[in-house]
MOPAC internal coordinates of N, CA, C and O (Angstrom, degrees):
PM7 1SCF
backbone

  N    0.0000 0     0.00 0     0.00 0    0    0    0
  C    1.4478 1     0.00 0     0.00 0    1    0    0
  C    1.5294 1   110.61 1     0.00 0    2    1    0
  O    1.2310 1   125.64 1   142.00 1    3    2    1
  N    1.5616 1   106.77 1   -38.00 1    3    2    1
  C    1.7422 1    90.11 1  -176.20 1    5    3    2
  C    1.4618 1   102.40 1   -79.90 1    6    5    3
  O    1.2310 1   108.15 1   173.35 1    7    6    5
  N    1.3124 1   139.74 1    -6.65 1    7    6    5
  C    1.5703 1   136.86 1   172.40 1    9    7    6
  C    1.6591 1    98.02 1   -41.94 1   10    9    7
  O    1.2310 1   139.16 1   115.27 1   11   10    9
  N    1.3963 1    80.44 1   -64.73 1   11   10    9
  C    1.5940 1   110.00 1  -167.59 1   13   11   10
  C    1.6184 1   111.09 1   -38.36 1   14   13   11
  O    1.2310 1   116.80 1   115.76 1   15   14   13
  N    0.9989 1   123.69 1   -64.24 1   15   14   13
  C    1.5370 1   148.10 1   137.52 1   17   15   14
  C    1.3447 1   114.31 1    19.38 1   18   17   15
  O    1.2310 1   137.91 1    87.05 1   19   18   17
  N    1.6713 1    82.90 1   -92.95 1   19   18   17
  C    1.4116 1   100.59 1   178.42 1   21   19   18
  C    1.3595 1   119.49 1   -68.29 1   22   21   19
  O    1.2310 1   114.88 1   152.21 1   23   22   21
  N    1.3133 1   127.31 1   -27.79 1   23   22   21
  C    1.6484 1   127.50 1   155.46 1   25   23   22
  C    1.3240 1   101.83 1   -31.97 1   26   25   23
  O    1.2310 1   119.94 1    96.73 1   27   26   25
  N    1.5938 1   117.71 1   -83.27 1   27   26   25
  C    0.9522 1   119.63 1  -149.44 1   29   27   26
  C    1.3246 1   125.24 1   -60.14 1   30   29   27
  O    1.2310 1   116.76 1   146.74 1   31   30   29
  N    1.7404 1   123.77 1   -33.26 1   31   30   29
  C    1.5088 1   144.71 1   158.85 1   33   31   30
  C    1.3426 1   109.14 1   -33.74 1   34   33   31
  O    1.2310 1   110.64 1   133.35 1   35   34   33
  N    1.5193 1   135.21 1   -46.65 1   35   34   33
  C    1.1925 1   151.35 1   147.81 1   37   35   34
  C    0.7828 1   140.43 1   -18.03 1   38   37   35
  O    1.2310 1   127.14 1   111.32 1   39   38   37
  N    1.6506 1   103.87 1   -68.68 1   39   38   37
  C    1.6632 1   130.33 1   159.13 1   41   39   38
  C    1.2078 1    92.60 1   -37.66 1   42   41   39
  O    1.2310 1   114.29 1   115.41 1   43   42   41
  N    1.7243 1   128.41 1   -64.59 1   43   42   41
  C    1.5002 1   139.88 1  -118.76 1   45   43   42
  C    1.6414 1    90.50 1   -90.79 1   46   45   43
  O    1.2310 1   118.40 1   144.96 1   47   46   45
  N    1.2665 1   120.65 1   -35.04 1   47   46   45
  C    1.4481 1   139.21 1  -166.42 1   49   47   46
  C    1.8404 1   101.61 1   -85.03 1   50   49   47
  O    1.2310 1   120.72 1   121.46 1   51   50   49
  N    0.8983 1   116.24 1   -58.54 1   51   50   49
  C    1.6972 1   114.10 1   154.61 1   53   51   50
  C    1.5265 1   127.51 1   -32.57 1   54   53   51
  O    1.2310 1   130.25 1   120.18 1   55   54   53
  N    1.6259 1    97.84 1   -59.82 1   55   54   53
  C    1.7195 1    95.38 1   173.11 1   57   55   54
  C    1.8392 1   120.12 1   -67.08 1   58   57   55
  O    1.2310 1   146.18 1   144.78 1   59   58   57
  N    0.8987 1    66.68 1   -35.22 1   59   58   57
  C    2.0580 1    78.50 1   172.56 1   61   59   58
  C    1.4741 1   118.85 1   -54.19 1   62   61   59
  O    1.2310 1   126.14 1   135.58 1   63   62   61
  N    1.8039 1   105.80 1   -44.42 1   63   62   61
  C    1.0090 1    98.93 1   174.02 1   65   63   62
  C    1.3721 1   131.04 1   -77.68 1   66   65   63
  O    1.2310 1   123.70 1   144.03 1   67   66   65
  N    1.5294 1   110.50 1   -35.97 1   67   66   65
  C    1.5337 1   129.41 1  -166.47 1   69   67   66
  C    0.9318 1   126.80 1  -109.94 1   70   69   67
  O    1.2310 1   113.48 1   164.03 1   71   70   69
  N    1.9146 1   129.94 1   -15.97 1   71   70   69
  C    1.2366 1   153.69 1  -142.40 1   73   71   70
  C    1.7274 1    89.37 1  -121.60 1   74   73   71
  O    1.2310 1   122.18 1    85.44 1   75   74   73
  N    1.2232 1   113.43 1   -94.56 1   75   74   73
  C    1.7262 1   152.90 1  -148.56 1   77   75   74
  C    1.6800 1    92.55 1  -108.23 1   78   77   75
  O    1.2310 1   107.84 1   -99.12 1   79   78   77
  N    0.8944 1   140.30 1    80.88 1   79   78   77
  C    1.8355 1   137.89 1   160.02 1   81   79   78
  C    1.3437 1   109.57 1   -46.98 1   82   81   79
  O    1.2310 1   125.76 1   -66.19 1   83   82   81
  N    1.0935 1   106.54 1   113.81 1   83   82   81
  C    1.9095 1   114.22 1  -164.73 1   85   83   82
  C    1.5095 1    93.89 1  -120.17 1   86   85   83
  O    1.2310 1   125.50 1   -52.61 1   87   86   85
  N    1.2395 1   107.04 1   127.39 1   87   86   85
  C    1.7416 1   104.67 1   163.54 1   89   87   86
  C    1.6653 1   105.50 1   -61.63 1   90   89   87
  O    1.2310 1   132.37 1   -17.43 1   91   90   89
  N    1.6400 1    93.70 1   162.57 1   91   90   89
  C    1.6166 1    99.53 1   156.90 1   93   91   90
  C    1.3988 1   116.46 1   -62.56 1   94   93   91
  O    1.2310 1   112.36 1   118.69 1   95   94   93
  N    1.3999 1   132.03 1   -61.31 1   95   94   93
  C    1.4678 1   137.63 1   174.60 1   97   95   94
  C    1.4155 1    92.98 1   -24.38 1   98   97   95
  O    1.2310 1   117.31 1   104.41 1   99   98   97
  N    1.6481 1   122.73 1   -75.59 1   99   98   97
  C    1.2974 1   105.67 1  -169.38 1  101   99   98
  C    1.5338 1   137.45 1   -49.79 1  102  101   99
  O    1.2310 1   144.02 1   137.57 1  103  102  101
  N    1.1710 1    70.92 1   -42.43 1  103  102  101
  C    2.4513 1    89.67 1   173.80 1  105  103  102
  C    1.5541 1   110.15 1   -51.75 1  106  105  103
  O    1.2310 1   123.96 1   148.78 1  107  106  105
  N    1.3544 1   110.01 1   -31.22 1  107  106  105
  C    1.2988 1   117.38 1  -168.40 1  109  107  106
  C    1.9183 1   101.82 1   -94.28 1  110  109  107
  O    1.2310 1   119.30 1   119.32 1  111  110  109
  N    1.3560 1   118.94 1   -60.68 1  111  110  109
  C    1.6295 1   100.00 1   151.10 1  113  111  110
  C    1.1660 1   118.60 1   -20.58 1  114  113  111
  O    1.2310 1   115.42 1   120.35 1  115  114  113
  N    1.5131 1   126.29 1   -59.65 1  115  114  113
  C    1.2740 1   117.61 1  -169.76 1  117  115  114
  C    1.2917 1   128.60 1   -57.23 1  118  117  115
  O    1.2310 1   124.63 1   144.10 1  119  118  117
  N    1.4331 1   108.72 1   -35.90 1  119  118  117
  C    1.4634 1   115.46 1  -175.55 1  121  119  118
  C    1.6240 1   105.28 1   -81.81 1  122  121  119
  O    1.2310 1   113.34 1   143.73 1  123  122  121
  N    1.2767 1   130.21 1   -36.27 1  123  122  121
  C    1.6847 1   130.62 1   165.47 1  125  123  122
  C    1.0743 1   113.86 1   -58.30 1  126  125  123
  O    1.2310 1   106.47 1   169.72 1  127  126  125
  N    1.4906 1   142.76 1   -10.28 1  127  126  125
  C    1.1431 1   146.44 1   140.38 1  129  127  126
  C    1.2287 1   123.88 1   -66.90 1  130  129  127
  O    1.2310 1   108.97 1   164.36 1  131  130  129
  N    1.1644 1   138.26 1   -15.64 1  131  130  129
  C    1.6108 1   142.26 1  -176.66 1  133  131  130
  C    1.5021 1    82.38 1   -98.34 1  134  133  131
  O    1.2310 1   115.54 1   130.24 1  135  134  133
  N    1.0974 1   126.07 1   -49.76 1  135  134  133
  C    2.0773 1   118.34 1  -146.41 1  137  135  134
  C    1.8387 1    75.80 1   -95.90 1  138  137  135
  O    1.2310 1   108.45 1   173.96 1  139  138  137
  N    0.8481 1   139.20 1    -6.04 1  139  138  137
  C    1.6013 1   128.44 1   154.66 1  141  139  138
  C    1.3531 1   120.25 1   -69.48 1  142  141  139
  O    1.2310 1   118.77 1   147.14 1  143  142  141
  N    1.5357 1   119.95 1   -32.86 1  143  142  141
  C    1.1306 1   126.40 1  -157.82 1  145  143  142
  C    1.4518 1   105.68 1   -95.49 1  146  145  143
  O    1.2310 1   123.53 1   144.46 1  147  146  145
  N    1.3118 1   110.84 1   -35.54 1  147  146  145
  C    1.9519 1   137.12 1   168.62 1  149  147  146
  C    1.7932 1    99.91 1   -45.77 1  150  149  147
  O    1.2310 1   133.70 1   125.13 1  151  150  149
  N    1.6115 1    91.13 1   -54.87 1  151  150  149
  C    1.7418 1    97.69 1  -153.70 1  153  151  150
  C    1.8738 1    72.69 1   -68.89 1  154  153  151
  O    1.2310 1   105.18 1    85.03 1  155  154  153
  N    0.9857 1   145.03 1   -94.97 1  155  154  153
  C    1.5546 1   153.66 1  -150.36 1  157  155  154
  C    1.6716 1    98.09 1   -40.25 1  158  157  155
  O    1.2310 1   104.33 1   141.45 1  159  158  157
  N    1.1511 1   146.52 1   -38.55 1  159  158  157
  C    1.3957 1   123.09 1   171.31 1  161  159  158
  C    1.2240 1   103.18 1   -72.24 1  162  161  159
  O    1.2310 1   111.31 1   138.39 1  163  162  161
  N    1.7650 1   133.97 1   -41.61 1  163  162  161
  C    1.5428 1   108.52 1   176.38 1  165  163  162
  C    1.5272 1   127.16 1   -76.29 1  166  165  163
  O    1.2310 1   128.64 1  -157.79 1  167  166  165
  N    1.4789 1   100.96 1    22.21 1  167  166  165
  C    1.4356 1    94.34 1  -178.45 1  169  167  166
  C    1.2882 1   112.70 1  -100.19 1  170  169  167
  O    1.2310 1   127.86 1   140.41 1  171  170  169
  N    1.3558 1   102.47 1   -39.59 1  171  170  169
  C    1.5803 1   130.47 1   157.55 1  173  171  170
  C    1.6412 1   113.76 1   -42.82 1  174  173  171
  O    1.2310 1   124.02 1   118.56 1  175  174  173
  N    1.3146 1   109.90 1   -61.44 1  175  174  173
  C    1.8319 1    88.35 1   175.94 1  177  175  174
  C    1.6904 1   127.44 1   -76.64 1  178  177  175
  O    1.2310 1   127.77 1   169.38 1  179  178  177
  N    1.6109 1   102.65 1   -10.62 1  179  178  177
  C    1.3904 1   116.84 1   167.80 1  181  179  178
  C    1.7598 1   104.13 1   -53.52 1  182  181  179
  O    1.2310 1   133.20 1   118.63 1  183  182  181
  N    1.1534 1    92.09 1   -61.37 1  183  182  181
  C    1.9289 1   100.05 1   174.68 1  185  183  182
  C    1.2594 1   107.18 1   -65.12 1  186  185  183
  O    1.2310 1   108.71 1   147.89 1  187  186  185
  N    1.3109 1   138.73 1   -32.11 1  187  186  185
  C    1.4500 1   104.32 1   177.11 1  189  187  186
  C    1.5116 1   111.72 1  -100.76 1  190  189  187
  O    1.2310 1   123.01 1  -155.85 1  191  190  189
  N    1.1783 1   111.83 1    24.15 1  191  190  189
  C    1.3607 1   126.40 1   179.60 1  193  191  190
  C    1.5091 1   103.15 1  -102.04 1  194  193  191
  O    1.2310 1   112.15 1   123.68 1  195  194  193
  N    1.4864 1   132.41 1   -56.32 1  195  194  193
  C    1.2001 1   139.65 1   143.03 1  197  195  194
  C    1.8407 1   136.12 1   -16.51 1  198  197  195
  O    1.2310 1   135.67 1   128.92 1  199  198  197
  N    1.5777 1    87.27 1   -51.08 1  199  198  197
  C    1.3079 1    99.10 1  -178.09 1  201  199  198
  C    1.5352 1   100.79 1   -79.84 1  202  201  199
  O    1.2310 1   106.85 1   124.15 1  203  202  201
  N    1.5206 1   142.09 1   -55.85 1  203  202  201
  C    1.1425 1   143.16 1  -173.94 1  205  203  202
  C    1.3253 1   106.73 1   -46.79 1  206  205  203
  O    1.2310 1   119.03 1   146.63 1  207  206  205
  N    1.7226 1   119.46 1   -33.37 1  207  206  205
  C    1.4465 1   122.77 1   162.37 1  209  207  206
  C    1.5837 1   110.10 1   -43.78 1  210  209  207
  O    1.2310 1   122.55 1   111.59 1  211  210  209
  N    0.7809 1   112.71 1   -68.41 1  211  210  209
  C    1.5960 1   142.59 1  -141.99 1  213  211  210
  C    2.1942 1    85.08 1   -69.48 1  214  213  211
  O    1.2310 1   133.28 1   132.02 1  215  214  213
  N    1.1742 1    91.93 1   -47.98 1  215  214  213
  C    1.4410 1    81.73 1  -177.23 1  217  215  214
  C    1.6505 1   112.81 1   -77.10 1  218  217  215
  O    1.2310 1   123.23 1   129.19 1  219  218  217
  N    0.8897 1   111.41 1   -50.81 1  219  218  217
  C    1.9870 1   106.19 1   158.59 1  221  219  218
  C    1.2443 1   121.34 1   -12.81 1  222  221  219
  O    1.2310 1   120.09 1   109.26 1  223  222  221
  N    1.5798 1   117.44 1   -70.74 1  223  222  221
  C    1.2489 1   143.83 1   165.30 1  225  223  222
  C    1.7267 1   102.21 1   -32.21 1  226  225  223
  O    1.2310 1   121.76 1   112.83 1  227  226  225
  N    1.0845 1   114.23 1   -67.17 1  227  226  225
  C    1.2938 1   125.61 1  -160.84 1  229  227  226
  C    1.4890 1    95.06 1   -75.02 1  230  229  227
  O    1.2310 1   109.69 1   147.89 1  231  230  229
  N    0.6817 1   136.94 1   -32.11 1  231  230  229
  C    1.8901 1   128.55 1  -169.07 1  233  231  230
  C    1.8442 1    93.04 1   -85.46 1  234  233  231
  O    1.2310 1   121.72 1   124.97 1  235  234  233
  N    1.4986 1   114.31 1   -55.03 1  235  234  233
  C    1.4021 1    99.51 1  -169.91 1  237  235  234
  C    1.6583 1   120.10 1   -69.16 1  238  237  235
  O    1.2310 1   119.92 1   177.44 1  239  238  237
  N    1.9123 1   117.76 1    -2.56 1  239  238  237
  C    1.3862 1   105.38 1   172.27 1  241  239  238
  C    1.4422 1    97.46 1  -112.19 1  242  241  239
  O    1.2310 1   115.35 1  -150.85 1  243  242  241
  N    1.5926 1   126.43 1    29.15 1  243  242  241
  C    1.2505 1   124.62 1   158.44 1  245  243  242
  C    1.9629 1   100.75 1   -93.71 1  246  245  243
  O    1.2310 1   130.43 1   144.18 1  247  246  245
  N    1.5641 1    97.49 1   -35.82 1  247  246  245
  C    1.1867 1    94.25 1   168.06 1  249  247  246
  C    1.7481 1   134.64 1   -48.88 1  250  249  247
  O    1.2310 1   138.91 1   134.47 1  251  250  249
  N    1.3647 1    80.95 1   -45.53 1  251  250  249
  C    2.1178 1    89.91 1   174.45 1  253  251  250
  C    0.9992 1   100.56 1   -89.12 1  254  253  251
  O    1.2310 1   107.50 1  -176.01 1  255  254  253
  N    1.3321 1   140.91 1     3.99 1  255  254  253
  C    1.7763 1   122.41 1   166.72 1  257  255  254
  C    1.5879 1    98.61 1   -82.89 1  258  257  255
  O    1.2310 1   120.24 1   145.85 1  259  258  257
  N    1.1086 1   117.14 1   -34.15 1  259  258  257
  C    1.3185 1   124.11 1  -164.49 1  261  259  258
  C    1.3619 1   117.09 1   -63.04 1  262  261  259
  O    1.2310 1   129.50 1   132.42 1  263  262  261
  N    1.9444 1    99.29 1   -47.58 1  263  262  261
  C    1.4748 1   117.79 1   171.43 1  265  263  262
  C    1.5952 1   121.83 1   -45.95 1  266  265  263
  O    1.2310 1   136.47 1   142.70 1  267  266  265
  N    1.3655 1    85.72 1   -37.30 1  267  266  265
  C    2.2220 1   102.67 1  -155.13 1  269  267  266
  C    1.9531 1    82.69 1   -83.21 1  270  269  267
  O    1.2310 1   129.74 1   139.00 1  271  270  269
  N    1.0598 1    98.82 1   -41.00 1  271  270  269
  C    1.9095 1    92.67 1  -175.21 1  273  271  270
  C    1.1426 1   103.92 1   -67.30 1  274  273  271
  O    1.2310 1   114.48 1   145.02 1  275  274  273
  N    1.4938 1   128.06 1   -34.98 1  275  274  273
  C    1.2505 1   114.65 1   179.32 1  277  275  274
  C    1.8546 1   137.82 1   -69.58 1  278  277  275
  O    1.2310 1   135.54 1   173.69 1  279  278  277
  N    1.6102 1    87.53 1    -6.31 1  279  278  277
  C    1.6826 1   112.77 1  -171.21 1  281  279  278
  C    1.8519 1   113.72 1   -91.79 1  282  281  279
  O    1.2310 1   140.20 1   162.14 1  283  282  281
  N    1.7356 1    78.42 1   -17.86 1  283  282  281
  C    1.9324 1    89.51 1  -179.47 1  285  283  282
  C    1.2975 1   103.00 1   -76.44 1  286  285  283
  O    1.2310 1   120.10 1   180.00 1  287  286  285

């Protein structure tokens, strides 16, 4: 995959130069948008990594409420 990658960055770095005339400012948007997009999917599985916590938690002290009600 990083072959792949770096092919393609290449490609992308070629057209920029010779194809499509891209400022630097823009090239550089471009790349704060990818490492934006990186940071936002790991933030996203942090939270649903979190939350699947969070529900664990919650089922096993529904579990001991359940237990202690069941002893009354």
């Amino acid at each position: 995959m990083g072959m792949v990658n770096q092919a393609w960055y290449a490609f992308e770095d070629w057209v920029d130069k010779c194809i499509e005339i891209i400022h630097l400012h823009d090239k550089e948007a471009r790349k704060e948008l990818i490492f934006a997009e990186e940071k936002l999917k790991e933030a996203e599985k942090e939270t649903m990594e979190i939350g699947k916590e969070i529900n664990i938690k919650v089922h096993e002290r529904n579990g001991g409420i359940k237990a202690i009600k069941s002893e009354l």
